[in-house]
C-alpha positions as CSV (number, residue, x, y, z in Angstrom):
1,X,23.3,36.8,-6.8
2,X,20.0,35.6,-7.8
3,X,19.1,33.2,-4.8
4,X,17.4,33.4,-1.2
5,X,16.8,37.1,0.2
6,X,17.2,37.2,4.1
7,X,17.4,40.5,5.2
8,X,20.6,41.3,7.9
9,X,21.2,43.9,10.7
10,X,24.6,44.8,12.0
11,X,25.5,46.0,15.3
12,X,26.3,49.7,15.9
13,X,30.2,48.7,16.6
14,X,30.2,47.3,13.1
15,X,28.1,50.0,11.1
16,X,32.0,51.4,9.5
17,X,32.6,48.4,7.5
18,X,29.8,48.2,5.7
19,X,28.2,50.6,2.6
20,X,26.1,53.5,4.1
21,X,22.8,52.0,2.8
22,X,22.9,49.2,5.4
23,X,24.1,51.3,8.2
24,X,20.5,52.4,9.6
25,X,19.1,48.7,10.4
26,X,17.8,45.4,8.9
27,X,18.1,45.9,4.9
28,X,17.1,42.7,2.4
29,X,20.4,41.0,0.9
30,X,19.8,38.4,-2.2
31,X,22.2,35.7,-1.8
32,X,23.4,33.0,-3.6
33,X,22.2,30.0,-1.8
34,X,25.4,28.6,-1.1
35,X,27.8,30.8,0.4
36,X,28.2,30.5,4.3
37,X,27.0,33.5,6.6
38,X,31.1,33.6,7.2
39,X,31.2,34.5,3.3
40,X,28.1,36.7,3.6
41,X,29.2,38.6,6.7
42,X,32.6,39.0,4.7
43,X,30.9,40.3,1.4
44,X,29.3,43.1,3.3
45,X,33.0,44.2,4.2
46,X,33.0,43.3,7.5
47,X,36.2,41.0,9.2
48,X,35.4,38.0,10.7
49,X,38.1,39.4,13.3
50,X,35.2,41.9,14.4
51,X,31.8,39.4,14.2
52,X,30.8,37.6,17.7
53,X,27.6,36.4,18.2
54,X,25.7,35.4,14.7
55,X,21.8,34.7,15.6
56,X,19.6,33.7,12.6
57,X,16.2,34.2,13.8
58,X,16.9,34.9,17.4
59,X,19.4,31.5,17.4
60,X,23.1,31.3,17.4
61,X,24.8,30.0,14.5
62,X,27.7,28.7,13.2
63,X,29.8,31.0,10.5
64,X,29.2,28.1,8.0
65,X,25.6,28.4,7.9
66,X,24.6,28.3,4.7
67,X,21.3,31.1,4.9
68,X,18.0,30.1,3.6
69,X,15.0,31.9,1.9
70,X,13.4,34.9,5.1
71,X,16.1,34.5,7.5
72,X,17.2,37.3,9.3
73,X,20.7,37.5,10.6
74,X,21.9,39.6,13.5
75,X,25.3,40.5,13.3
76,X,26.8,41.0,16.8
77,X,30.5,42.7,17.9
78,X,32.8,40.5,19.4
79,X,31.7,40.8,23.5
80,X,34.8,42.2,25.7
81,X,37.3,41.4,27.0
82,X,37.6,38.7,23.9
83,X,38.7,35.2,25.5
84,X,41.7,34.0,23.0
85,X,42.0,30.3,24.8
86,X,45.2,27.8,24.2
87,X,47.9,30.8,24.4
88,X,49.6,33.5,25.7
89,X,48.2,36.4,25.0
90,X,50.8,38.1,22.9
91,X,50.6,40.6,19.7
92,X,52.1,41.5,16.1
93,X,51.2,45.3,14.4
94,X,51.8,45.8,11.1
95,X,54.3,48.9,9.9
96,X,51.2,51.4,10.5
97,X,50.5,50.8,14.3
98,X,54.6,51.6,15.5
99,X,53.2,54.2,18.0
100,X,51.0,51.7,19.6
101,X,53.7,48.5,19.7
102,X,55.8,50.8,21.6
103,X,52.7,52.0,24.0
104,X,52.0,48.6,24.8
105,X,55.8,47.5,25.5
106,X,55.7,50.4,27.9
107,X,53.1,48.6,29.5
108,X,55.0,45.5,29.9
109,X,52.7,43.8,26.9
110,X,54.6,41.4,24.6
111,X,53.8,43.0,21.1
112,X,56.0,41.8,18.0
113,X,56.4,44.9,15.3
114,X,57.5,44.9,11.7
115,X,59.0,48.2,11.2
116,X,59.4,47.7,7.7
117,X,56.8,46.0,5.3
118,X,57.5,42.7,5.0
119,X,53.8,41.9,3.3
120,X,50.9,40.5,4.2
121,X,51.6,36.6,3.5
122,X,54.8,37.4,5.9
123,X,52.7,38.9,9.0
124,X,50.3,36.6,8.7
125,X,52.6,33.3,8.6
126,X,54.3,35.0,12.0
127,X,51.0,35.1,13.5
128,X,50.3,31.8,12.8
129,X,53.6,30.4,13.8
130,X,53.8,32.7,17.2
131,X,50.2,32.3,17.6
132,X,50.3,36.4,18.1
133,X,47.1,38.5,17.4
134,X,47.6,40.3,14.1
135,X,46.4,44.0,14.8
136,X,46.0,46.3,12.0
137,X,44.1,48.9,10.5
138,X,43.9,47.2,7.4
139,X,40.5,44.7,6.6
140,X,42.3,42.9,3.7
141,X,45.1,41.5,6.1
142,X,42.8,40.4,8.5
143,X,40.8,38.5,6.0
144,X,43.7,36.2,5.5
145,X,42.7,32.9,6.5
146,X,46.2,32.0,7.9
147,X,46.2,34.3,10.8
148,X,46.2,33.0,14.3
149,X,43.8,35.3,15.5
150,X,43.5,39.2,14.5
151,X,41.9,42.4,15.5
152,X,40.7,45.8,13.9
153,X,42.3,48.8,15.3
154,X,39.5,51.3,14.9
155,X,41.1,54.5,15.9
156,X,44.0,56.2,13.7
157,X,45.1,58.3,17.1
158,X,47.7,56.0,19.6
159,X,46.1,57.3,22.6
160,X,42.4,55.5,21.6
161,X,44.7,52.9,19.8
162,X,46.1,51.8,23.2
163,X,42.9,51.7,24.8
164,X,41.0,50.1,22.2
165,X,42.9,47.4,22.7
166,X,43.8,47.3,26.3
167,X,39.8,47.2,26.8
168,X,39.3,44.6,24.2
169,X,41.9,41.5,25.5
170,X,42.3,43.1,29.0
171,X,46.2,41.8,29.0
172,X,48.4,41.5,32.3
173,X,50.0,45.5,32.6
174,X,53.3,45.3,34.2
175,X,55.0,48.9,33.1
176,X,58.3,49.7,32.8
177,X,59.8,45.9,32.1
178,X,59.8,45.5,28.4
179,X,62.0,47.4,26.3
180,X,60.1,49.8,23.5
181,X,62.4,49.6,20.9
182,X,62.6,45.6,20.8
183,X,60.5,44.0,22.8
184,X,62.9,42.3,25.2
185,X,62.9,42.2,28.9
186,X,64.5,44.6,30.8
187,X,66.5,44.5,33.9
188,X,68.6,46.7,37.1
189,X,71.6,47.1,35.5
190,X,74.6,49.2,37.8
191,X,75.9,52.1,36.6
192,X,79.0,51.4,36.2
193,X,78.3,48.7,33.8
194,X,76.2,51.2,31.7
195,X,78.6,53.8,32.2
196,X,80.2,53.4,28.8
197,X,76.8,53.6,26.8
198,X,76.2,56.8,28.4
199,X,76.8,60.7,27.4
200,X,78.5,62.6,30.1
201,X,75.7,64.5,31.2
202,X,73.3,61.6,31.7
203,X,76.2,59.7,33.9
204,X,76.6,62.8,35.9
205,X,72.6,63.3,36.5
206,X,71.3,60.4,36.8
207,X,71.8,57.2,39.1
208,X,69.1,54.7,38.3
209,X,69.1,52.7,35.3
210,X,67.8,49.6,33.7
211,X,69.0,47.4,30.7
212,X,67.4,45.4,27.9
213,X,68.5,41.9,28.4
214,X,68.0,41.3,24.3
215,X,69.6,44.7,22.3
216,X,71.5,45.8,25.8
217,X,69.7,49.3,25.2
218,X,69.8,51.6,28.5
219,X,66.8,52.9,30.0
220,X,66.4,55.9,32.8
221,X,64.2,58.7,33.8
222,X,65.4,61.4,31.7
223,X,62.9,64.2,30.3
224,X,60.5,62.7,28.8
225,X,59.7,60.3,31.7
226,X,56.7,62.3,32.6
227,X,54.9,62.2,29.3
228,X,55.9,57.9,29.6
229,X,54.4,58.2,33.6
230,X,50.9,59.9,32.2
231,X,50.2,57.5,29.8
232,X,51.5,54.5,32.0
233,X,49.3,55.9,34.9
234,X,45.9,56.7,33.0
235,X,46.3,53.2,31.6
236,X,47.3,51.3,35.0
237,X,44.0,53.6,36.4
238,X,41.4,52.3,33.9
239,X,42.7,48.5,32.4
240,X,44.8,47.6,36.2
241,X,48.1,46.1,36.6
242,X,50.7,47.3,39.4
243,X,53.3,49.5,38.2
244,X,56.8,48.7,39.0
């Protein structure tokens, strides 16, 4: 680029994306004279998914600001909770985030999950026709212009995963109604309609069951409930929600 020099700072939040040599503060960036701050911003490595606020000399702007000669741009994180108007707030994970999809189902969040790689023009053509919020770990999905909406998942461990995004879009928690291996709804279902999908033991020790209303799926309190009630608790504790 051989054009206007502004010089840019990027929030703390939003240091990772971009090469180490910008990372400590405002640093001089030559740019062509034509691209938009959306472009520029995106040059530097950093999703649009993960800019808020873009202030050129103390003022808000627009992401198709074209920058002139001695600006300087501020580069803020998007401000939490994010406000995602004119939808439900619902969710698609690539085949990386499988963990977290079935975290969030436990929480009673509708989240959408590939479990085999479909491709990138695939998840995001189902965002943009479910109008779901693409999260992934991966910057070059999110930069595809035909998502609905999108989100970084900045953590590679489920547990920060979960909260990362709990804190972010503060979504409705209602535990223990969505199934985690499809996504449906469940319901009470008696035993003795279950009592056919069911070992021996489990019939004999166990009374209280539910059913996924979409892949029929049985549900109950075995042995690993109490791992399923810590994370369900911790989460209801910090993001709310009433457990059921």
């Amino acid at each position: 680029m051989n054009g206007p020099e502004i010089t840019v700072e990027v929030a703390p939040e939003l240091r990772l994306f971009v090469p180490h040599e910008r990372r400590g503060g405002p640093t001089p960036l030559v740019t062509d004279g034509a691209s938009t701050l959306g472009h520029v911003i995106e040059s530097l490595g950093i999703p649009l998914t993960e800019a808020g606020t873009l202030l050129v000399n103390g003022d808000p702007v627009a992401r198709s600001h074209v920058p002139g000669p001695g600006e300087h741009v501020d580069v803020r994180a998007v401000e939490r909770p994010q406000q995602l108007p004119g939808a439900p707030l619902r969710f698609l994970l690539d085949v990386h985030l499988g963990t977290l999809a079935r975290r969030l189902r436990l929480l009673g969040v509708d989240a959408a999950y590939e479990n085999e790689d479909i491709g990138d023009p695939a998840l995001a053509a189902l965002s943009a026709r479910e109008r779901r919020v693409l999260l992934s770990r991966d910057r070059g999905l999110l930069r595809r212009r035909e998502i609905w909406a999108g989100a970084y998942v900045y953590s590679d461990r489920p547990q920060e995963q979960l909260r990362d995004v709990l804190g972010r879009f503060a979504p409705a928690l209602a535990p223990w109604t969505r199934c985690t291996a499809c996504n449906g709804a469940l319901a009470v279902a008696a035993k003795d309609t279950v009592s056919g999908l069911l070992e021996r033991g489990t019939q004999e020790a166990y009374d209280v069951f539910a059913q996924c209303t979409r892949c029929d799926r049985v549900y109950w309190r075995g042995a690993h409930h109490g791992h399923l009630e810590t994370i369900v608790s911790e989460a209801v504790r910090e993001f709310g929600g009433a457990t059921a």
